[in-house]
C-alpha positions as CSV (number, residue, x, y, z in Angstrom):
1,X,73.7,87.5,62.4
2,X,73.7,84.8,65.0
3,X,74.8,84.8,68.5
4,X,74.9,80.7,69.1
5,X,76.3,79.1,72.0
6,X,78.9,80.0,74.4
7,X,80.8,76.8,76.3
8,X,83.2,78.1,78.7
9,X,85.7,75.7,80.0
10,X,86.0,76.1,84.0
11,X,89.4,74.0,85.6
12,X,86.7,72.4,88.2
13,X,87.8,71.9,91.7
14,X,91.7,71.7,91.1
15,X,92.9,75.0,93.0
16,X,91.9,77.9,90.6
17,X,94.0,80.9,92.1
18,X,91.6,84.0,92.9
19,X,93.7,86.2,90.2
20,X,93.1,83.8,87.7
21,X,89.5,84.3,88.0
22,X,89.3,87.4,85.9
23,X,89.6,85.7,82.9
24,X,86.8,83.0,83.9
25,X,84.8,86.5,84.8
26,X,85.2,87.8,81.3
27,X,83.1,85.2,79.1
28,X,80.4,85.3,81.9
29,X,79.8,88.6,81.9
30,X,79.8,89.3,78.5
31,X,78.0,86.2,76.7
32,X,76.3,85.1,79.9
33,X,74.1,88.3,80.8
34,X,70.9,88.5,78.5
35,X,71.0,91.9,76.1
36,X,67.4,91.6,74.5
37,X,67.3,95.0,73.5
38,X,70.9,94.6,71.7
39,X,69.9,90.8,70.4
40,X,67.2,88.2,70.9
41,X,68.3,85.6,71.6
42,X,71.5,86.6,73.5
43,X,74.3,83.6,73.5
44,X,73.0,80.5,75.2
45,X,76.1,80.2,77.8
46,X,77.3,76.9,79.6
47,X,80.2,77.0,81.9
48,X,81.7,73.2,81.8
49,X,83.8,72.2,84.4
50,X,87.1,70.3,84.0
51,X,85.1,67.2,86.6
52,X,89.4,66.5,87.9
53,X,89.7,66.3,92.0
54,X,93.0,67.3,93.1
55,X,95.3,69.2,95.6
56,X,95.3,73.3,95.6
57,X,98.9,73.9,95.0
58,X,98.2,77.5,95.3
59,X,99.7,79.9,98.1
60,X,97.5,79.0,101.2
61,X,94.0,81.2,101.5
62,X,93.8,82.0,97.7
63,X,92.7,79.0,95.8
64,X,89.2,78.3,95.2
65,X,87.1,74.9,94.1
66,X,84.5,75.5,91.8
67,X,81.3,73.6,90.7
68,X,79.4,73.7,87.4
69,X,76.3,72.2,85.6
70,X,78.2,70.9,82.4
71,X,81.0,69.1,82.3
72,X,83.3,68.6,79.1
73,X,81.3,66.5,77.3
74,X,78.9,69.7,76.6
75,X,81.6,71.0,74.4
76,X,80.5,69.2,71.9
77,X,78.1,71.0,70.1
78,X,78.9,74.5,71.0
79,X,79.6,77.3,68.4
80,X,82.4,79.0,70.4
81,X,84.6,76.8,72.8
82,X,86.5,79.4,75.2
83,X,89.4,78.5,77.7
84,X,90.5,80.6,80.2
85,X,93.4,80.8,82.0
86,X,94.9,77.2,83.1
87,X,96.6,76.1,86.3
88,X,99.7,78.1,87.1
89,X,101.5,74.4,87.7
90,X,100.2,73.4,84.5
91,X,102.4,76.5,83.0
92,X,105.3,77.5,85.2
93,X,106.0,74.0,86.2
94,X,105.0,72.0,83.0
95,X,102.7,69.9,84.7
96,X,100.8,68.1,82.3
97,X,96.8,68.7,81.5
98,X,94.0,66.8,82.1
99,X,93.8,64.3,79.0
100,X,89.6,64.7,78.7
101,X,89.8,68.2,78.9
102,X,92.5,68.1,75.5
103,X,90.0,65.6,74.0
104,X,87.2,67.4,74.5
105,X,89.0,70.1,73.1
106,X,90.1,68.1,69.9
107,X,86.3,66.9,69.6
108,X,84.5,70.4,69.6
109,X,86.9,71.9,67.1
110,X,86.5,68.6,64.9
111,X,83.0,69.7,65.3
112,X,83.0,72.8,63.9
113,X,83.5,75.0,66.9
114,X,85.2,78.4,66.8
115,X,87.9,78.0,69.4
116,X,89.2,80.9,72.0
117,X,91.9,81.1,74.5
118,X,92.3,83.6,77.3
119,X,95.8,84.3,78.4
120,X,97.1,80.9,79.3
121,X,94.4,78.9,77.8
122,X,96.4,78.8,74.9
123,X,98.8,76.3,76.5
124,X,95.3,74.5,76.3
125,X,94.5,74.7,72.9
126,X,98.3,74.4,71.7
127,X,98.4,71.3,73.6
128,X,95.6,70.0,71.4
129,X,97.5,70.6,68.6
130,X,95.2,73.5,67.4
131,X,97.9,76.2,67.2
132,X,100.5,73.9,65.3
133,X,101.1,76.2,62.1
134,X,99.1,79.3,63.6
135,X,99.8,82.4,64.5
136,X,99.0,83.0,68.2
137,X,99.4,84.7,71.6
138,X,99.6,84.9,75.3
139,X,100.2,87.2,77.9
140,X,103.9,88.4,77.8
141,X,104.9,86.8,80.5
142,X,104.2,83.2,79.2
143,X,104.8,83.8,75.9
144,X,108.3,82.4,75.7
145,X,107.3,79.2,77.8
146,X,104.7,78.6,75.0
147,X,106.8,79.0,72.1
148,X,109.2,76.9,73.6
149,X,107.0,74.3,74.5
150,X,105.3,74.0,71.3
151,X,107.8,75.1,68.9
152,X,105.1,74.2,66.0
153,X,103.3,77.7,67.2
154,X,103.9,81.1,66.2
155,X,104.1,83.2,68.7
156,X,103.7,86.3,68.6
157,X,104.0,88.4,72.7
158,X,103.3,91.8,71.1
159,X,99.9,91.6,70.1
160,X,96.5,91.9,72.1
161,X,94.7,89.1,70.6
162,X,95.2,86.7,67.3
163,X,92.0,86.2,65.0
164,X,92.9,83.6,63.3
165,X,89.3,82.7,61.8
166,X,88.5,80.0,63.5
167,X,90.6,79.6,66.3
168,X,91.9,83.0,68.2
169,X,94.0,83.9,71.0
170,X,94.1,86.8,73.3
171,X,96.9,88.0,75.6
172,X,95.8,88.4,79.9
173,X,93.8,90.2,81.5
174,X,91.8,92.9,80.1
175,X,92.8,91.8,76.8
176,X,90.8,88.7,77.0
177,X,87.9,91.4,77.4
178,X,89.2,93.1,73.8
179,X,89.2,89.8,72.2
180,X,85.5,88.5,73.7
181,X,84.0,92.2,72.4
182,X,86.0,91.5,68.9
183,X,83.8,88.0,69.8
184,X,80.6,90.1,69.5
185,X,81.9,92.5,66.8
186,X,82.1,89.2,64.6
187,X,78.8,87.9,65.2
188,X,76.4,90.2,66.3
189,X,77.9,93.7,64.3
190,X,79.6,96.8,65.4
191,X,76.2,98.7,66.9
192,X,75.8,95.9,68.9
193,X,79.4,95.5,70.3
194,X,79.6,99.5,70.5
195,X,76.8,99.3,72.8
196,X,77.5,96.3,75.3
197,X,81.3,98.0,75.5
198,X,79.7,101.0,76.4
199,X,77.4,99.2,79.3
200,X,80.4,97.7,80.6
201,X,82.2,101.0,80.5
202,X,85.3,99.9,78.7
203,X,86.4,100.7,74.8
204,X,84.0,99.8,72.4
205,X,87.6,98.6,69.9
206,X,91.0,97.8,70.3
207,X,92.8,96.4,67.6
208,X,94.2,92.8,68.1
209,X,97.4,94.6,66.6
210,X,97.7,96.7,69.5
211,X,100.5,96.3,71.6
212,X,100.6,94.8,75.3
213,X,102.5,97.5,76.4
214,X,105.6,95.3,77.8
215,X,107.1,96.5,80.9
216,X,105.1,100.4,80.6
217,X,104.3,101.6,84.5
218,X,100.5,102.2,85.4
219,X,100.4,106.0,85.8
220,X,99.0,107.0,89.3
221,X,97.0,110.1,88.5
222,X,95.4,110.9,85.2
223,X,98.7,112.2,83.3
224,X,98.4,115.4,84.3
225,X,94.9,116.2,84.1
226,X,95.3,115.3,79.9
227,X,91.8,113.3,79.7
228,X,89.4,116.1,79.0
229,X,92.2,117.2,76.7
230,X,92.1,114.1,74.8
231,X,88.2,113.3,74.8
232,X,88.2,117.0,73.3
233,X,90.5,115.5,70.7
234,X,88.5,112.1,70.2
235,X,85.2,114.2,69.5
236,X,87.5,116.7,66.9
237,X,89.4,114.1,64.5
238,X,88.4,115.3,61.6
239,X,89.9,118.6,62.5
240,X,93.7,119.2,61.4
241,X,94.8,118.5,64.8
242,X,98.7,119.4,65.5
243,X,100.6,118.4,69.1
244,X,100.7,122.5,69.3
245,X,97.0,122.5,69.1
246,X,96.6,119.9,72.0
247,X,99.2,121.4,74.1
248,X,97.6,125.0,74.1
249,X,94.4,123.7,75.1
250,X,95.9,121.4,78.1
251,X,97.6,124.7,79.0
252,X,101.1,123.1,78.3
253,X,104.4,123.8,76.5
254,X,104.1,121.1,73.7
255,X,107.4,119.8,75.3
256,X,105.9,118.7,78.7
257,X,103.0,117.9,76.8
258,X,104.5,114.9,74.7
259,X,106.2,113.9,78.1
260,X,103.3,113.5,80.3
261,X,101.2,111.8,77.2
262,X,103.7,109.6,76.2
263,X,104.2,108.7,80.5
264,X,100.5,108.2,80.4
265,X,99.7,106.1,77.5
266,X,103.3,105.0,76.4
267,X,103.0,106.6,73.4
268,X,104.0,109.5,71.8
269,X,101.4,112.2,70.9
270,X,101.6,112.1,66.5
271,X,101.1,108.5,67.0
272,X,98.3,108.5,69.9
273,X,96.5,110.7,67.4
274,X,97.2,108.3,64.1
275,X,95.6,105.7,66.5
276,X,92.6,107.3,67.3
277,X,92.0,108.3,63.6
278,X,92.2,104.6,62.6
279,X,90.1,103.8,65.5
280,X,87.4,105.7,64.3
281,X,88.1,105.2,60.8
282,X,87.4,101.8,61.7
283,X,84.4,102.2,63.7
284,X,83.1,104.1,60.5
285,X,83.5,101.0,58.4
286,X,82.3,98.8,60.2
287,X,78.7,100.4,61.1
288,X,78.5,102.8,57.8
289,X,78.1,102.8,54.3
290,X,79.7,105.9,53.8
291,X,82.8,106.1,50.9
292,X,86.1,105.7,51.7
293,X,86.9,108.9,50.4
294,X,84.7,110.3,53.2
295,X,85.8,108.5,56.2
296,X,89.4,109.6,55.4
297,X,88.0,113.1,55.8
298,X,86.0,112.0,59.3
299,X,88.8,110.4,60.4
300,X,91.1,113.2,60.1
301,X,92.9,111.3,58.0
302,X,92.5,112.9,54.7
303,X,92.2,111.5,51.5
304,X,91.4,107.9,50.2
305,X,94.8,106.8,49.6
306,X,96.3,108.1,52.6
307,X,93.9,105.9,54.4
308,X,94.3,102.9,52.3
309,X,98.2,103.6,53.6
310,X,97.7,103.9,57.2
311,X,95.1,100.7,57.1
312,X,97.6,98.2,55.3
313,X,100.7,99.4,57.2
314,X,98.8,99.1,60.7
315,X,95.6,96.7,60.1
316,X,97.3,94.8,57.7
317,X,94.3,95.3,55.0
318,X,92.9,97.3,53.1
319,X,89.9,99.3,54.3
320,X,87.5,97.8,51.9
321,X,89.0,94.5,53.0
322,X,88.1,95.3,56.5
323,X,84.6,96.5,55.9
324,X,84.0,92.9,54.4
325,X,84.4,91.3,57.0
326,X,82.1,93.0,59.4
327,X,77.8,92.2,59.0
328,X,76.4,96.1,59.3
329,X,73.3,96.5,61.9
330,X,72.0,99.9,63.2
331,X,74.3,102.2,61.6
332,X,76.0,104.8,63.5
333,X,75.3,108.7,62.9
334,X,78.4,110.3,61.8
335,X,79.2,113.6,62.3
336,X,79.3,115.1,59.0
């Protein structure tokens, strides 16, 4: 296992919008903050600035100029070559990118470095010509702009994040944080990824294949008082859990109990529970080496073959498939 270097492109004093920040926050705070008692050595991080001068074209008292150490000739080299978020010109008005930062671009993957896009970043790396023929994503709202730009790219505005080996995309927002944790998943092993998602209080996995949620309204309480319903329910899968059984214990008619689920996570309540049983069926493979036969029964979701359905239908592989392709490191307990 090897956590390597981290160079994180930064669009250097050229009007960076506060909002767009986030995405620039992401990468820092997960491969920039030491975690010796998780790995040692941690990522070695460098945050390399565009080095372009130019107007802020965002709304008055929002845009900010940045600085760095690096600029983009310490891309070259890296392991992992992450872009967050571009210029909103650079997308909604088709303004063109900086040439050295597409070069520099070019030049790192032509060395061998895994490349990443956050949310818009991927007009960045499509630009490069390193989606042409790939399957990747944005957030939503810019998907049709990219597959319309570059009609040689796949896009795909339903997903989360696109793992494509050795280039992946994620969708915005807290999505880039999914696909930087998948980052860690991939290099460093589940325990380790399990335990930095915990630090940052967030979920340890979401599947790239999870849906954006298009267009689904934020909730402004907590559904109804459902969460200690549904930790109950995350801490029981391998129980033959029913909607009845959840809706008795939330002290609701199973009726208004799909409503106020399905208003809360925009899902309905057989299929919120299929998800957390691959969740953890997937947890179970990647930080155990326990049979298939008995995480289908952890799970919750029975036998061998009925996981082996649910994993290719929703994953897309088999589970043995899956388990391959994660390096094992401090195996988790599971409750037996």
């Amino acid at each position: 296992m090897n956590a390597g270097s981290v160079a994180v492109v930064v669009p250097e004093d050229i009007g960076v919008p506060s909002w767009d920040l986030y995405e620039l926050s992401i990468p820092c705070t997960v491969f920039g903050k030491p975690q010796p008692d998780l790995a040692d050595p941690w990522y070695d991080l460098r945050l390399c600035g565009t080095g372009e001068r130019g107007q802020d074209d965002s709304p008055a008292g929002t845009g900010l100029s940045l600085t760095t150490r690096h600029g983009l000739d310490d891309l070259a080299g890296a392991d992992t070559v992450i872009v967050p978020s571009v210029p909103d010109p650079c997308v909604d008005e088709g303004r063109p990118l900086p040439q050295a930062l597409i070069t520099a671009l070019r030049r790192a993957y032509d060395a061998g470095a895994r490349m990443v896009s956050l949310c818009t970043g991927a007009f960045a790396l499509a630009e490069a010509g390193l989606l042409d023929g790939r399957r990747a994503t944005a957030h939503w709202m810019h998907t049709g702009q990219l597959a319309e730009r570059y009609p040689k790219v796949e896009v795909d505005d339903s997903v989360l994040y696109v793992d494509d080996g050795d280039v992946l995309t994620s969708a915005g927002l807290t999505a880039g944080l999914d696909l930087c944790l998948h980052l860690v998943r991939r290099d460093l092993g589940a325990h380790v990824a399990n335990q930095l998602a915990r630090r940052m209080v967030v979920p340890a996995h979401r599947p790239g294949g999870q849906a954006q949620f298009i267009d689904l309204s934020v909730p402004t309480t907590d559904g109804g008082g459902l969460a200690p319903v549904l930790d109950w329910a995350r801490a029981h899968l391998d129980r033959p859990l029913t909607v009845e059984d959840l809706a008795r214990r939330a002290a609701m008619s199973p009726r208004t109990f799909h409503r106020r689920l399905q208003a809360t996570t925009g899902t309905t309540p057989l299929q919120w529970l299929l998800d957390q049983r691959l969740g953890r069926a997937q947890s179970l493979l990647e930080s155990t080496d326990l049979p298939i036969e008995k995480i289908g029964e952890l799970s919750g979701l029975g036998t061998a073959n009925n996981l082996r359905h649910h994993f290719l239908k929703r994953i897309g592989v088999s589970p043995s498939d899956y388990r391959r392709a994660f390096p094992r490191s401090a195996p988790e307990s599971p409750r037996a």
